[in-house]
Backbone bond lengths (Angstrom), bond angles and torsions (degrees), N, CA, C in turn:
res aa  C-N    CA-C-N  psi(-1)  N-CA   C-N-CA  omega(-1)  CA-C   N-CA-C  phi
1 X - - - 1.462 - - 1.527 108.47 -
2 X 1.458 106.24 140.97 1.656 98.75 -173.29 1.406 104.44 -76.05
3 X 1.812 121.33 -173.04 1.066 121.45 163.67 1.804 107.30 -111.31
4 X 1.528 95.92 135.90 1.195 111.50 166.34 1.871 139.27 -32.01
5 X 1.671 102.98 -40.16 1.508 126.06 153.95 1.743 112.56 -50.07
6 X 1.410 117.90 -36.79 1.198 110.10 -169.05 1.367 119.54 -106.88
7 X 1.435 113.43 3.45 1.618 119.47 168.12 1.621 95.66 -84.22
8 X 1.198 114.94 95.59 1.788 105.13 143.79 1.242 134.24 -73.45
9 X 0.740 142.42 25.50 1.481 159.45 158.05 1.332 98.84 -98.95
10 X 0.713 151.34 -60.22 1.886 138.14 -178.29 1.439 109.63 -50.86
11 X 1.541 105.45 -37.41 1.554 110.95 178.73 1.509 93.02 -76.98
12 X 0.765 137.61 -76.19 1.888 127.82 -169.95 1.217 110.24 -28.51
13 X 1.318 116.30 -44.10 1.321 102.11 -169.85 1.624 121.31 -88.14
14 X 1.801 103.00 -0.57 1.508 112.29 -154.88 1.682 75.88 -86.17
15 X 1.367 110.54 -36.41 1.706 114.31 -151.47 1.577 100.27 -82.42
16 X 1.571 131.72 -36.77 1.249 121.62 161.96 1.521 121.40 -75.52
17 X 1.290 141.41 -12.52 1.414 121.61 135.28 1.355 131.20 -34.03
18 X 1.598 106.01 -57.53 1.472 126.04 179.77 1.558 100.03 -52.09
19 X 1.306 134.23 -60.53 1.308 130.30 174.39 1.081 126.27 -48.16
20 X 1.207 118.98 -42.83 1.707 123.29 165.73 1.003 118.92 -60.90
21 X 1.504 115.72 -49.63 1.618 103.44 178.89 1.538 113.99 -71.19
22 X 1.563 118.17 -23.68 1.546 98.17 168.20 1.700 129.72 -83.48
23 X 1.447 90.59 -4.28 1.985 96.45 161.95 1.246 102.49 -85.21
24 X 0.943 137.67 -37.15 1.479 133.42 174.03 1.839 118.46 -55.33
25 X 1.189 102.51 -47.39 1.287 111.51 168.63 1.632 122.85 -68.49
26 X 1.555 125.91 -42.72 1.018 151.69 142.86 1.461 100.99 -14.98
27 X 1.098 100.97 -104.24 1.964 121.31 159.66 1.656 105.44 -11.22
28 X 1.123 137.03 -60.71 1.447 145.51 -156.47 1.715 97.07 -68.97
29 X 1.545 112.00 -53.94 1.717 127.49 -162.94 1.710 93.05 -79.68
30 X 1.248 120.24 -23.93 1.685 109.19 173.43 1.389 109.43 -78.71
31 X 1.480 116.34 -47.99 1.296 103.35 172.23 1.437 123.65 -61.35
32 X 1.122 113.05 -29.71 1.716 110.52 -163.09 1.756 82.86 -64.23
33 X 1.309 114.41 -65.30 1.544 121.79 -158.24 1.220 106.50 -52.34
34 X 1.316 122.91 -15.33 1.648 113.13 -166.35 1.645 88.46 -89.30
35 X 1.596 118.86 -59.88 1.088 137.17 -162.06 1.595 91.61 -41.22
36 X 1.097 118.38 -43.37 1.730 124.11 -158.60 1.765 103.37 -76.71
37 X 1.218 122.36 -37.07 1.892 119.11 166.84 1.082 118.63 -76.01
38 X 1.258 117.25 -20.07 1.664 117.79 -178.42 1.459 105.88 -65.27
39 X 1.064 91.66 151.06 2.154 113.26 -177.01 1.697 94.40 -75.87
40 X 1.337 127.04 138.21 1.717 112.03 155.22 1.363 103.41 -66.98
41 X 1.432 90.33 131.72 1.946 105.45 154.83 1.352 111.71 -86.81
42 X 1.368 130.77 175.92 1.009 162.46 141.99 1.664 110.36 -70.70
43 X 1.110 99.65 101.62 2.112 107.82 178.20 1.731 109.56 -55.39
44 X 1.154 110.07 -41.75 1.454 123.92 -177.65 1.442 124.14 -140.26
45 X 1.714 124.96 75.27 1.211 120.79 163.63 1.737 116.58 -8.66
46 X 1.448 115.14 113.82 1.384 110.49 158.33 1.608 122.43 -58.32
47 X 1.212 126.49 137.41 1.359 124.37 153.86 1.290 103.09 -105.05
48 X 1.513 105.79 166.93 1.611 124.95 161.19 1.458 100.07 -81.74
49 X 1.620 104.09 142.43 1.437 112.81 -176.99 1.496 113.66 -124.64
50 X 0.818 123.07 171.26 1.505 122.22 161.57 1.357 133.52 -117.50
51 X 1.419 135.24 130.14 1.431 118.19 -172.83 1.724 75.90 -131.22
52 X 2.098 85.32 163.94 1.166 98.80 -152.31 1.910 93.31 -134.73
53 X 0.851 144.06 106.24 1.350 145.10 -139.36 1.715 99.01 -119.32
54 X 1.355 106.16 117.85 1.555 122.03 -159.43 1.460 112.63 -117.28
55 X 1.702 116.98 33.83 1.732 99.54 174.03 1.449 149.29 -43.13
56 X 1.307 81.00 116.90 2.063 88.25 -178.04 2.157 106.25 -116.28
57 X 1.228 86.15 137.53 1.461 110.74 -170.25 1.704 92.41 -83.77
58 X 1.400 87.65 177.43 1.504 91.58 -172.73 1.165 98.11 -81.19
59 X 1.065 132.38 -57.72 2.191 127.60 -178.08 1.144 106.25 -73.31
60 X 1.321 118.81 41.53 1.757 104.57 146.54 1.425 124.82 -102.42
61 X 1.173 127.28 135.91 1.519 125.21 175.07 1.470 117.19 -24.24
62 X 1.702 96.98 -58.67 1.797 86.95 176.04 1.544 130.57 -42.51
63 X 1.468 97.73 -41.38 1.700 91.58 -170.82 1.349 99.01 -104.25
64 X 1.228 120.18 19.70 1.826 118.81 144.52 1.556 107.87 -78.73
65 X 0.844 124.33 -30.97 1.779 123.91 -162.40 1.860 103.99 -87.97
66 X 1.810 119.01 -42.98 1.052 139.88 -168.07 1.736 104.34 -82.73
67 X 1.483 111.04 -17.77 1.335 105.85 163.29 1.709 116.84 -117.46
């Protein structure tokens, strides 16, 4: 059975996991911190809108044609 010390390749790959997960982690504490100074926005400015309200009775042509 070989020894573990002499596969480098197990170490490469042990040591680029290890790197990823600390860019990953890295990555996580920048966002949180950035996320945390930022001002809240508003996702979607409200506008004023207009609705426009169109009653139709049952014997009107329109809602003969629309049904």
């Amino acid at each position: 059975m070989s020894d573990w010390t002499s596969l480098w390749y197990v170490w490469l790959i042990l040591l680029l996991v290890f790197l990823l997960l600390l860019c990953g982690v890295s990555a996580s504490c920048v966002r949180f911190c950035c996320r945390k100074k930022r001002l809240p926005v508003e996702p979607f400015p409200r506008h004023a809108c207009d609705l426009t309200v169109i009653g139709i009775d049952s014997d009107s042509t329109a809602h003969s044609t629309v049904t």
